[in-house]
N, C-alpha and C positions, 0 to 999 in steps of 0.2 A: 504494500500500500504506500502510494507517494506520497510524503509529510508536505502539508497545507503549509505556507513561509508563513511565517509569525506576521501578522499586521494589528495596523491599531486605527481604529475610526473614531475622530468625534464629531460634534453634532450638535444640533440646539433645539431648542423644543417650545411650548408653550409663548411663543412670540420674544424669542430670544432671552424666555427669562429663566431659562432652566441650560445650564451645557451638560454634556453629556460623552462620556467616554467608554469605550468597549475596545479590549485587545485580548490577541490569542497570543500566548507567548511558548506553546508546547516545545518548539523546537530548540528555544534558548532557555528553558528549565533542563530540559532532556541535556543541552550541552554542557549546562553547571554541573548537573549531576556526575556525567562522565569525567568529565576534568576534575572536579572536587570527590569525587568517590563517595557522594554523600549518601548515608542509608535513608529510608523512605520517612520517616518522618522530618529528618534535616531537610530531604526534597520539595515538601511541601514548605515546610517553615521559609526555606530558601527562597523557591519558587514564589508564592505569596508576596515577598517583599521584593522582589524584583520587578512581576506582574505591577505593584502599584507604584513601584518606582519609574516604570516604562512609562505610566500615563500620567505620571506629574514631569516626568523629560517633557511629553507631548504638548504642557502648558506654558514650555519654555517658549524663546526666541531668539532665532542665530546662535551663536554660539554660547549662548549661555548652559548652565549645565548644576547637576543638581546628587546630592549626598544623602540619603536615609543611613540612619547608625541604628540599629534598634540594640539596646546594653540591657536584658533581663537577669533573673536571679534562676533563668535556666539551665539544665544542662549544655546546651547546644552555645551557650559564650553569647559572642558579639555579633551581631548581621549583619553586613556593609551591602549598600547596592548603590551603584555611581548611573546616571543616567543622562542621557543630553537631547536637546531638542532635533537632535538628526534621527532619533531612534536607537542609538546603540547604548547598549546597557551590558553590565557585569556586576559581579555580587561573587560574595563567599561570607560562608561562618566560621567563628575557630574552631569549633568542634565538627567534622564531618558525620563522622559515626555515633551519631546519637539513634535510637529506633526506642520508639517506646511503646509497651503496648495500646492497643485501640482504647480510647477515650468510650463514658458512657454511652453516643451515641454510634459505637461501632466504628468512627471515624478517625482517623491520626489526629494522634494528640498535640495538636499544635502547641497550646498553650502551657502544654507540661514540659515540652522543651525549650520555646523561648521563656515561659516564668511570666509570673503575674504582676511582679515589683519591677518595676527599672523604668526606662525615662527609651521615647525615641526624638534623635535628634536630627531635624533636616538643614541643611545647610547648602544655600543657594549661590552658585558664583553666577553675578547677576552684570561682569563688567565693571561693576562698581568700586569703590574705592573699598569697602568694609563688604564682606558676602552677609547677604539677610541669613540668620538663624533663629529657627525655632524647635521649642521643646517640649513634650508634654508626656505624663505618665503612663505607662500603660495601663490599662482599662482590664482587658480581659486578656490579652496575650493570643490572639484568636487571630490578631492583626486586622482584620476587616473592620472592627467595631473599635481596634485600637488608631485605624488611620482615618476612621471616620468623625472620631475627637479628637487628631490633631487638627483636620480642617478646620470644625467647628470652633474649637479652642485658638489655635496657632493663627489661622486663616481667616476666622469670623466669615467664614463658609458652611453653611449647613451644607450636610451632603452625605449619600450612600455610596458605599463602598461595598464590594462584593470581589472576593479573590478566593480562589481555588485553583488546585493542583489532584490530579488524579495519576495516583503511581500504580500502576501492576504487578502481578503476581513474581515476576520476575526482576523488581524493581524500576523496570523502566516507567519515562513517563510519559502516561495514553494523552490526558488534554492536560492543557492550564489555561488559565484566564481570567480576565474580571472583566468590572465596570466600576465606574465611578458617574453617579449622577450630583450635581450640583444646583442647587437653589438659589437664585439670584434676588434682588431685593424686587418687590413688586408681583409677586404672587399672591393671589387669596388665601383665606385658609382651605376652601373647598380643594384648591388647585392642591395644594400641601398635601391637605388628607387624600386624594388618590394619586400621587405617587408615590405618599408610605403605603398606602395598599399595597400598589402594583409590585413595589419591591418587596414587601411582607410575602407577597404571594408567589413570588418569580422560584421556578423551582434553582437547587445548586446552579454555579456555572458552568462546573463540569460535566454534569449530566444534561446540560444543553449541548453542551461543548462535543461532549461525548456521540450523543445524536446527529449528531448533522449539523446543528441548527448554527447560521451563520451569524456574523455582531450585530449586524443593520436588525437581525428581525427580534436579536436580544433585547438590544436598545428598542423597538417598535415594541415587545410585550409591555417594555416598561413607561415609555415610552410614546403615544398613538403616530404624533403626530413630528417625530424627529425628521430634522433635515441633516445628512451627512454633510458636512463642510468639506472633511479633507480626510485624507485616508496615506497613511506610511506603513513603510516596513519594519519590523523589531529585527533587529541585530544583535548579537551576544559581541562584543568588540572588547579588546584593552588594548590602553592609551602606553605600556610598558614599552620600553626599548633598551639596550644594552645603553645609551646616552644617558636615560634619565637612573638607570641602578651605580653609574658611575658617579652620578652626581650626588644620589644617596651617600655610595661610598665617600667622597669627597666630604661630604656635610657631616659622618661620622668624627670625625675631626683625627688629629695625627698620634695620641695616642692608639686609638683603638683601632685604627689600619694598620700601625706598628704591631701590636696583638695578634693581629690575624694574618699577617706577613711570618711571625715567629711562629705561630701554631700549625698550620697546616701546606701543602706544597700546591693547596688549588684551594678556594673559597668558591664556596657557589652560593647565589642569589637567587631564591625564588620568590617570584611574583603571586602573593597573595590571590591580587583575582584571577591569573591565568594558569597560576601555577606554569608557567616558562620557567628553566633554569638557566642561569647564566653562569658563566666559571670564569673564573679571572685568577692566573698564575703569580707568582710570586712576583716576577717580573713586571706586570701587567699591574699589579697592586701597586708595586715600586712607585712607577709612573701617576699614579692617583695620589700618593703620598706626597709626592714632590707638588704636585698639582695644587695640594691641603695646606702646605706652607704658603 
């Protein structure tokens, strides 16, 4: 079966006063996974915040570009997911191999491995001289209801959020996806009350996702009367290069390159989100050292 390319559509509704986002991100979950070696509930946990990292990229412009941290008191550590308005996003957790068993509703327990206490942090490079950051506790660790209160909170955005990741028997991953629907000022409350229906009612994303069912007619259950604006690709990308690990090295400063000049006869660098290794010989360090003076 040929895998559908990841894309992401949004949209607007209600006479511009509702915006509205839907993306499928299955094939750059599926890539975290592999690269990251992550067990099925990190996948989900992973996948989830990358999903809503993809469609806050999508409210960028130009080159700007955007950082979710999510830090819980779960097992699974810290959650980085980097995003930009061109579409390409990357993510990894410290811990890959976390699996927990099914939560009460038979479900991956998400929240048992990102944790119920801790703080997510978004941090926006906006061009600007200072990047916008905001922060807000987590809620439930479910992430869907936890990024739907930092809108609210961080954003003074009401808005629904819906993210999911469906993993297989075999660990791989079948869908993932969300939406985010957002409330702009100038609605009724009648308008309110049915689109918390519609989303109360909307079945998982992944058992849409699962089905056939494409974003446009997502965003339409939720939706009646959305107009598609623009439609991109999702990309799984990193920004690493053997240029910017030298300049790491560099900014370790000239002790600690001296350290690791003495310790070993090759140092290697891997790249958190790509997991790429880089090696740099003794000789190779020399020259970074000299560089550090």
């Amino acid at each position: 079966m040929e895998q559908q390319k990841d894309r992401l559509i949004r949209g607007t509704a209600m006479d511009g006063k509702v915006r509205a986002f839907a993306v499928r991100t299955t094939a750059l979950v599926e890539e975290l996974r592999v690269r990251h070696d992550t067990y099925p509930t990190t996948t989900a946990v992973l996948g989830r915040t990358v999903t809503a990292a993809a469609m806050m990229g999508a409210m960028l412009k130009g080159k700007e570009k955007l950082t979710v941290q999510i830090k819980g008191d779960g097992p699974v550590g810290t959650i980085m997911a980097d995003a930009n308005a061109q579409g390409e996003v990357r993510g990894y957790v410290t811990n890959p191999h976390v699996h927990l068993p099914s939560n009460s509703l038979g479900k991956l327990d998400v929240a048992g491995a990102v944790g119920t206490t801790g703080f997510i942090h978004v941090t926006k490079d906006l061009g600007l001289k200072e990047p916008y950051r905001g922060s807000v506790p987590i809620i439930s660790g479910e992430l869907g209801e936890d990024f739907t209160y930092y809108f609210a909170v961080s954003e003074q955005t009401p808005s629904a959020v819906g993210l999911g990741v469906l993993v297989g028997v075999d660990n791989e991953v079948i869908v993932a996806g969300g939406f985010i629907i957002q409330l702009l000022p100038g609605l009724s409350d009648d308008e309110i009350t049915a689109i918390e229906q519609a989303v109360s009612t909307l079945p998982p994303v992944t058992s849409l996702l699962d089905q056939g069912m494409d974003l446009e007619e997502m965003l339409r259950w939720l939706l009646p009367d959305v107009k598609v604006m623009e439609e991109m690709d999702i990309n799984f990308a990193c920004s690493c290069s053997r240029e910017r690990v030298e300049k790491t090295l560099i900014s370790l400063g000239e002790q600690e390159l001296e350290q690791l000049i003495e310790e070993d006869e090759t140092t290697e660098v891997v790249c958190d989100f790509c997991r790429e290794a880089y090696t740099f010989t003794r000789a190779e360090l020399r020259e970074l050292l000299e560089q550090a003076k």
